[in-house]
Each structure stands twice: as C-alpha cells, then as structure tokens.
C-alpha positions in Angstrom: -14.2 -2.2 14.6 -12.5 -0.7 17.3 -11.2 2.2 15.0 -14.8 2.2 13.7 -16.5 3.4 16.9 -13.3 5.7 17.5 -14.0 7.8 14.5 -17.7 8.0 15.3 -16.8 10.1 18.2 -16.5 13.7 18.2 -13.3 13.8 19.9 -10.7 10.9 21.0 -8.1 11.1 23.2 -8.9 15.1 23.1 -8.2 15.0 19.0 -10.4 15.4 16.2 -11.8 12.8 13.7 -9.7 14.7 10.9 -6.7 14.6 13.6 -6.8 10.8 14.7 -6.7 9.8 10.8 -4.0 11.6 10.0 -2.1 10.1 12.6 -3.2 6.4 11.7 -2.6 6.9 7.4 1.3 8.2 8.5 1.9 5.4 10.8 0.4 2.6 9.0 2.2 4.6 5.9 5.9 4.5 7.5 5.6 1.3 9.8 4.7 -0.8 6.9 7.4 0.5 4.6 10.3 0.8 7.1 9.5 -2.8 8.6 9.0 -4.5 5.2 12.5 -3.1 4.2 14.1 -4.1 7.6 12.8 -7.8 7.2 14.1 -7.9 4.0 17.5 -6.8 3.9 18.8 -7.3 7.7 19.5 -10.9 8.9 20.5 -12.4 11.9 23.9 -14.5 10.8 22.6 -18.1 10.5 18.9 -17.2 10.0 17.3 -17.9 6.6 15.5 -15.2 4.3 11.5 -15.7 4.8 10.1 -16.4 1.2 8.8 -13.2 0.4 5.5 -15.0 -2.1 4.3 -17.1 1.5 4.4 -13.6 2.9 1.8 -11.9 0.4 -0.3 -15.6 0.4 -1.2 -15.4 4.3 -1.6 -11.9 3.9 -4.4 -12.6 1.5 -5.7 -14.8 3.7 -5.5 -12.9 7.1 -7.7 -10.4 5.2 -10.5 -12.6 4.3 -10.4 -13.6 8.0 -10.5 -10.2 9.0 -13.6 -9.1 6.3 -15.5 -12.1 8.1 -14.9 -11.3 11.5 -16.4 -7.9 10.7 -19.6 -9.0 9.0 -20.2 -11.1 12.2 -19.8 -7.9 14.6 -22.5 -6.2 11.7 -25.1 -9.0 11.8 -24.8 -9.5 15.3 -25.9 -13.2 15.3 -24.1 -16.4 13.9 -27.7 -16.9 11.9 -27.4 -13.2 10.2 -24.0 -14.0 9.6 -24.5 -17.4 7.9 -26.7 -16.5 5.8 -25.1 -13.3 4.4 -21.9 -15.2 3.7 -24.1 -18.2 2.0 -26.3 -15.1 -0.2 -23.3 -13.1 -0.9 -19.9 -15.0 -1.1 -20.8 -18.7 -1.4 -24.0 -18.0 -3.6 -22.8 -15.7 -6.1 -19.8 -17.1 -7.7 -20.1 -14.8 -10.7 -19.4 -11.7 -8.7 -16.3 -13.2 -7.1 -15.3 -14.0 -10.8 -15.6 -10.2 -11.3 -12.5 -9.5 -8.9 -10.1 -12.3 -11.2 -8.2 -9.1 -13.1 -7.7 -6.4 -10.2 -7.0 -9.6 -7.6 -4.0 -10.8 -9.8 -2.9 -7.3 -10.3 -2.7 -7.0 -6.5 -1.2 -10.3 -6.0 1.4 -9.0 -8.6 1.8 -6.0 -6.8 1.9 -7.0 -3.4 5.2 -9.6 -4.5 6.7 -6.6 -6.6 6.8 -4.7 -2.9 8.7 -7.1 -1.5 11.6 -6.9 -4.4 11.7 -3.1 -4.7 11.4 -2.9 -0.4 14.7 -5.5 -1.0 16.4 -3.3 -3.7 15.3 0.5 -2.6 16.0 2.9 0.5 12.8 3.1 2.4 12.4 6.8 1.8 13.2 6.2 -2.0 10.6 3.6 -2.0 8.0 6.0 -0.1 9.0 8.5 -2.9 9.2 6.7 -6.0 5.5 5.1 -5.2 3.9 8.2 -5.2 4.3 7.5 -9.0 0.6 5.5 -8.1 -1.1 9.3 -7.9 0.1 9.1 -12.2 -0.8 5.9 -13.1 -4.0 6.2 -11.6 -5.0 9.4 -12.5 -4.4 8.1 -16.3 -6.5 5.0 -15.7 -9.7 7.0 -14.3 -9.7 8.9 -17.4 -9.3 6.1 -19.3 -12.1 3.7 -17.2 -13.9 6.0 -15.5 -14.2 8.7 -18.0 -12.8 11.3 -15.5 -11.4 14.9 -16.7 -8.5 16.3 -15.1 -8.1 20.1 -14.9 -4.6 21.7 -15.9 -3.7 21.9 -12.1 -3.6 18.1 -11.8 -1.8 17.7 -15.0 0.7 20.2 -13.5 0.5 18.7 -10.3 1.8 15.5 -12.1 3.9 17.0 -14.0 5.7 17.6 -11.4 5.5 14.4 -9.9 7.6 13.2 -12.3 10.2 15.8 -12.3 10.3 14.9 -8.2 10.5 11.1 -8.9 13.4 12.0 -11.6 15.7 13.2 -9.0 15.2 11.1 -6.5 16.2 8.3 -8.6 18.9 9.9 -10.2 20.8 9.3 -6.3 19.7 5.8 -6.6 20.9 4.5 -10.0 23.9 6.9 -9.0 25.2 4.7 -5.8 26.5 1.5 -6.8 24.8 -1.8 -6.0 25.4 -2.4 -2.2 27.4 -5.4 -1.2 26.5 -7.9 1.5 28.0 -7.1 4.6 28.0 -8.8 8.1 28.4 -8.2 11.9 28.4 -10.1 14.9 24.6 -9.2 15.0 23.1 -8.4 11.5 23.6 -9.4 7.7 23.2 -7.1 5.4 21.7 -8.7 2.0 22.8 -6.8 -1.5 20.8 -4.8 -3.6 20.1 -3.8 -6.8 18.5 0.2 -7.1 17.7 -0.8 -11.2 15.6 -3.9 -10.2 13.8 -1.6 -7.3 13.2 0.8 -9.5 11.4 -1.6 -12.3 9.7 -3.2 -9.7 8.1 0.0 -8.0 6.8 1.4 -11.4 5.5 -1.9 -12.3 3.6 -2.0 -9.3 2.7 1.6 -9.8 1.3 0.6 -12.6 -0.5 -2.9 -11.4 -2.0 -0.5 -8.3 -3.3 2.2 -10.6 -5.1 -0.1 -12.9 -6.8 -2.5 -10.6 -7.9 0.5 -8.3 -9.7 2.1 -10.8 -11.1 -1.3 -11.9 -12.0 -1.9 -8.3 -13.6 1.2 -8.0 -15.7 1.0 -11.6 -17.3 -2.0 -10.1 -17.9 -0.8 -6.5 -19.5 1.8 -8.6 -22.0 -0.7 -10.6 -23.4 -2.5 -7.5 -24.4 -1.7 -3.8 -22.5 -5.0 -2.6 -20.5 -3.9 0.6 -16.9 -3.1 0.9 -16.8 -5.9 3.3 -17.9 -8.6 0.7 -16.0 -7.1 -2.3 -12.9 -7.3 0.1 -13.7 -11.0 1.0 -14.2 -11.7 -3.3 -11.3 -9.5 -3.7 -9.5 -11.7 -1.3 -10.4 -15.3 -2.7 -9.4 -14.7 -5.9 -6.1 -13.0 -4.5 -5.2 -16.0 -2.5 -5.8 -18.1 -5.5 -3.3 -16.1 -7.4 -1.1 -15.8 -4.8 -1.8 -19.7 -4.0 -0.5 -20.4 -7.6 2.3 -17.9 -7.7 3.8 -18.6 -4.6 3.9 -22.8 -5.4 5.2 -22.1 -9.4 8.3 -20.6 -8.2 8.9 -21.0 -4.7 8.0 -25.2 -5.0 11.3 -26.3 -4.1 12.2 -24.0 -1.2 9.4 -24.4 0.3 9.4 -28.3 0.0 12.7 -28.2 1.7 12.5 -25.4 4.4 8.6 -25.2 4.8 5.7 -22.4 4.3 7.4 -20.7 7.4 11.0 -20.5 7.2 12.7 -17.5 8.0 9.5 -16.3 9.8 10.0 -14.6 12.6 7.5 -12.0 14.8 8.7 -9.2 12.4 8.0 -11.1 9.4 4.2 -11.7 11.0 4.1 -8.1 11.9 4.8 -7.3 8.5 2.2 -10.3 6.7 -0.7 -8.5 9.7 0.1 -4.8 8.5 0.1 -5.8 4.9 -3.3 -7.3 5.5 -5.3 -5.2 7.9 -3.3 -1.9 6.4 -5.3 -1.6 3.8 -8.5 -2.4 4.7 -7.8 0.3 8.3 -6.7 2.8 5.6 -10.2 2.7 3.5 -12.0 2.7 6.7 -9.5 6.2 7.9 -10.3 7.8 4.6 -13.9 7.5 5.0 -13.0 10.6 8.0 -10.5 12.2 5.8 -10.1 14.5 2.3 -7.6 14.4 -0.3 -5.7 17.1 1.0 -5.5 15.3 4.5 -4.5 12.1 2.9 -1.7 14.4 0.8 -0.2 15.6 4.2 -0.2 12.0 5.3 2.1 11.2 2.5 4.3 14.0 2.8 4.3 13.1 6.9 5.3 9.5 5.9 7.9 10.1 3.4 9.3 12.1 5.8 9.0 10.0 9.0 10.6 7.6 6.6 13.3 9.3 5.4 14.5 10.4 9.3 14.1 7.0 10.3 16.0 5.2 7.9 18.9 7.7 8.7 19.2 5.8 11.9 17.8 2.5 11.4 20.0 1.8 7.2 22.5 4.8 7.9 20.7 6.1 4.6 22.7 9.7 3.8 20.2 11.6 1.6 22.2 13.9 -1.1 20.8 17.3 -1.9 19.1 16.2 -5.1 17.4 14.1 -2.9 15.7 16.5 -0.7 15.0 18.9 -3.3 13.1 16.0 -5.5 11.2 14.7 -2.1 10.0 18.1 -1.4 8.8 18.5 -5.1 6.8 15.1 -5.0 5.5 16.2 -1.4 4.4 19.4 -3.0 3.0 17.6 -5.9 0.4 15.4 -3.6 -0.3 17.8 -2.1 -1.3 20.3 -5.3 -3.3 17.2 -6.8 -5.7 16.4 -3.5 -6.7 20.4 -3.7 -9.7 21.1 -6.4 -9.0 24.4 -6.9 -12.1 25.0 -9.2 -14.0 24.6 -6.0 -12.2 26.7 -3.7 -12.1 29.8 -6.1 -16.4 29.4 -6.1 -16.3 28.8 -2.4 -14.5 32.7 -2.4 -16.7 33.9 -5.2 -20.1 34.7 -3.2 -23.0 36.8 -5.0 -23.4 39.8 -2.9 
C-alpha cells in the first residue's frame, strides 16, 4: 500500500516513477537471491539447517495474509471487506479450483529454489534463471497463441548460448566440500543438481505464468483475489509436500527449527516479493524490467565476490554479459520503434 501511493506520485524522494521501480525490481531481485543462498549454505557450528519445504509453506501463507490486509485498506470498512471475501473467496470455490495446476507448479518451483540457491553461486543462479524469458516465451505461443518476431527468437537464441557458458564454469569446479570455522559452516554442493533444479523450475515458472495470465485474461476478478486463490491452493500443495517428506524431521525438531531472523527475512521476501514486483511493473516496461535483471545479476555477482569468495572465470563474464544482452534485446519491440521513426511527412 505504501509503495502503492509512492508510485502515484509524480516524483519521490526527487526520482521518477520509472526511476523508483527500477530500484525496487534490482533489490528485491538481488536481496532475495543472495539471502536465500546465504541461509542455505552458511551455518553457525551447532545450529541446525531450517527445513527448506516449512520455508515455502509460511511463505504461502504470509501471502494470503498479505492479499487480505490489502482488500481491507480497498474496502475501507470491515463490512465491505467481509462481504467481498464471503462473494469472492469463500463463495466461489470453483474459481479457487481454477488455480489447482499453476499453484502446484509454484509450490514445485518455489522448493526447487531452495535446492538450486543450496547447489549454485548466487550470480550463477541469477544467470541460469533467466532461462524463465525461454520457457515462457514458448508457452505463450503455445497457450496464448502469441507470435514471436525473429528478434525474439534471436534474442533467445542467445540466451542460451549465454546460459551455456555460464554453466560450463559450474559443472567445470568440482563439488564443494563442507568446510568449517570458528564462526560459519559451509554446507557442500552439488552444481549438477542446481543446475536440474533451476531449469526445472524454469520450466514450472514459465508454464504456470502463462496459465495464470490466460485466466486473469478470461475474467475481471482482481489480482488481489486471484493472489488469495492462488495462495490457498499453494498452501495446500505446499501443506501436503512439506508433511510427505519432511514428517519426521519435523516431528522431531519442529515446524521452526533452524529458523532464525534471516530465515524469516527470507520466508517475508519470498512472500511479499512477488506480489511488490507485479505491483512495480505496473510503473515499468519490458525494457526497464530487462535493465533490472542485468542490474541484479550484476549486484549479485559483485556481492557474492565478497560475501562466498565466488571468483568468476572469463567464460563467465563473457556468457553473463550475453544473457544481460539477451533480456535486454527481448523487452525491446523493435517493429514498433522502426514505425515510431517512420512518420508520413
């Protein structure tokens, strides 16, 4: 709400609307990656691992909290609000029935994070997801019956070539052993298991957003309902994930071991990150949100230098700055900026 009646004003803080959402995608972008990967592979000696399926479950359910507490700002009175949540959530079961195949998809995506975030540099992660721009592209033609001109096939294209060589430093380091110090634990990893589980989710993401967005499409529910429905059935999934094979840790330890205030920075980001992001974009452009993916990979790339003494090879840079490119290319329509030239004298 409060970023709401930010970006309705013509300047904040002496920036632009265009300015301040470029700012928010990059840091909600990095902070959410960099932390995510920190709470999962650093350890105080003695402290155990939070159980990275109780993570995505409150997460879930911090967003339904969060979609409610904004339809009560918009109705303004606890009657409005009542009776919107009984019309829309409560009374119309079908529709929430309607978000069972991209809320499962997202539950499975949300736990495949966690295992590539445990298995893959931060800025190898931020790199290798960009492989969502493919796998979503392909499923709008396929749902939505969208055409892609040959600069977006290019533009993917080289996407992949990008994503190629980035990995090829990653498979090429061998898996990294657990070390400790008097302060931190180092947990190992396995770059083949990141890898699998980024393009899996890649794939998850791009499916159930163009789902999402077919039946957004279909229907003038709000955002802010769909995102409760979408959240219901997510829990449930979640819900049912987390107890099938987390049970017996989670019997023994509890729903919050291992939790500490990073892990509930990380469960709040997860949560509201999303549902900020589609609220920002609503200010912003393709092109802006493909400069606030190149920002983040590298914010995330300089960051983990310091934070995981990540040493980026050549390769590496050359296959970032190709994928950075690639967003880029793929947020610009060039059809439209050739006719915008092309005036009739």
């Amino acid at each position: 709400m409060f970023i709401v009646s930010l970006l309705e004003q013509n300047l904040i803080f002496g920036l632009t609307r265009k300015q301040l959402s470029l700012i928010v995608l990059v840091v909600q972008n990095s902070t959410l990656v960099l932390m995510m990967r920190y709470s999962r592979i650093v350890q105080k000696p003695g402290q155990i691992m939070y159980i990275a399926s109780t993570a995505v479950f409150l997460a879930e359910v911090l967003k339904i909290i969060a979609c409610l507490v904004v339809i009560r700002y918009q109705q303004r009175t606890w009657e409005k609000f009542m009776l919107m949540v009984r019309r829309e959530i409560l009374g119309k079961p079908s529709e929430t029935l309607k978000m069972l195949i991209p809320s499962g998809l997202y539950a499975l995506q949300n736990n495949l994070l966690y295992v590539a975030l445990s298995n893959l540099e931060a800025a190898t992660f931020q790199v290798t997801y960009q492989m969502k721009i493919m796998s979503t592209a392909v499923f709008s033609v396929i749902l939505l019956g969208k055409s892609l001109s040959r600069d977006k096939w290019f533009a993917l294209f080289l996407l992949m070539i990008g994503v190629t060589l980035v990995q090829s430093q990653s498979m090429a380091t061998t898996n990294a052993s657990s070390t400790t110090t008097d302060k931190i634990v180092l947990v190992p990893q396995n770059p083949l298991i990141g890898f699998l589980a980024v393009i899996t989710s890649c794939i998850s993401s791009g499916f159930a957003g163009c789902y999402f967005e077919k039946i957004l499409k279909t229907s003038d529910t709000s955002m802010w309902v769909r995102n409760i429905q979408l959240g219901i059935s997510g829990s449930f999934f979640s819900l049912v994930g987390m107890l099938a094979y987390d049970m017996q840790p989670i019997m023994e330890g509890g729903l919050l071991q291992g939790y500490d205030w990073l892990t509930w920075v990380v469960v709040a980001n997860q949560a509201l990150g999303g549902l900020l992001v589609a609220i920002v974009v609503k200010y912003a452009d393709n092109i802006l949100k493909g400069f606030a993916t190149s920002l983040s990979i590298i914010v995330s790339g300089v960051i983990s230098i310091y934070l995981f003494n990540f040493q980026p090879s050549s390769v590496f840079i050359i296959g970032a700055f190709i994928v950075m490119i690639s967003s880029y290319l793929y947020g610009i329509d060039f059809s439209k900026n050739i006719q915008n030239r092309i005036k009739p004298l």
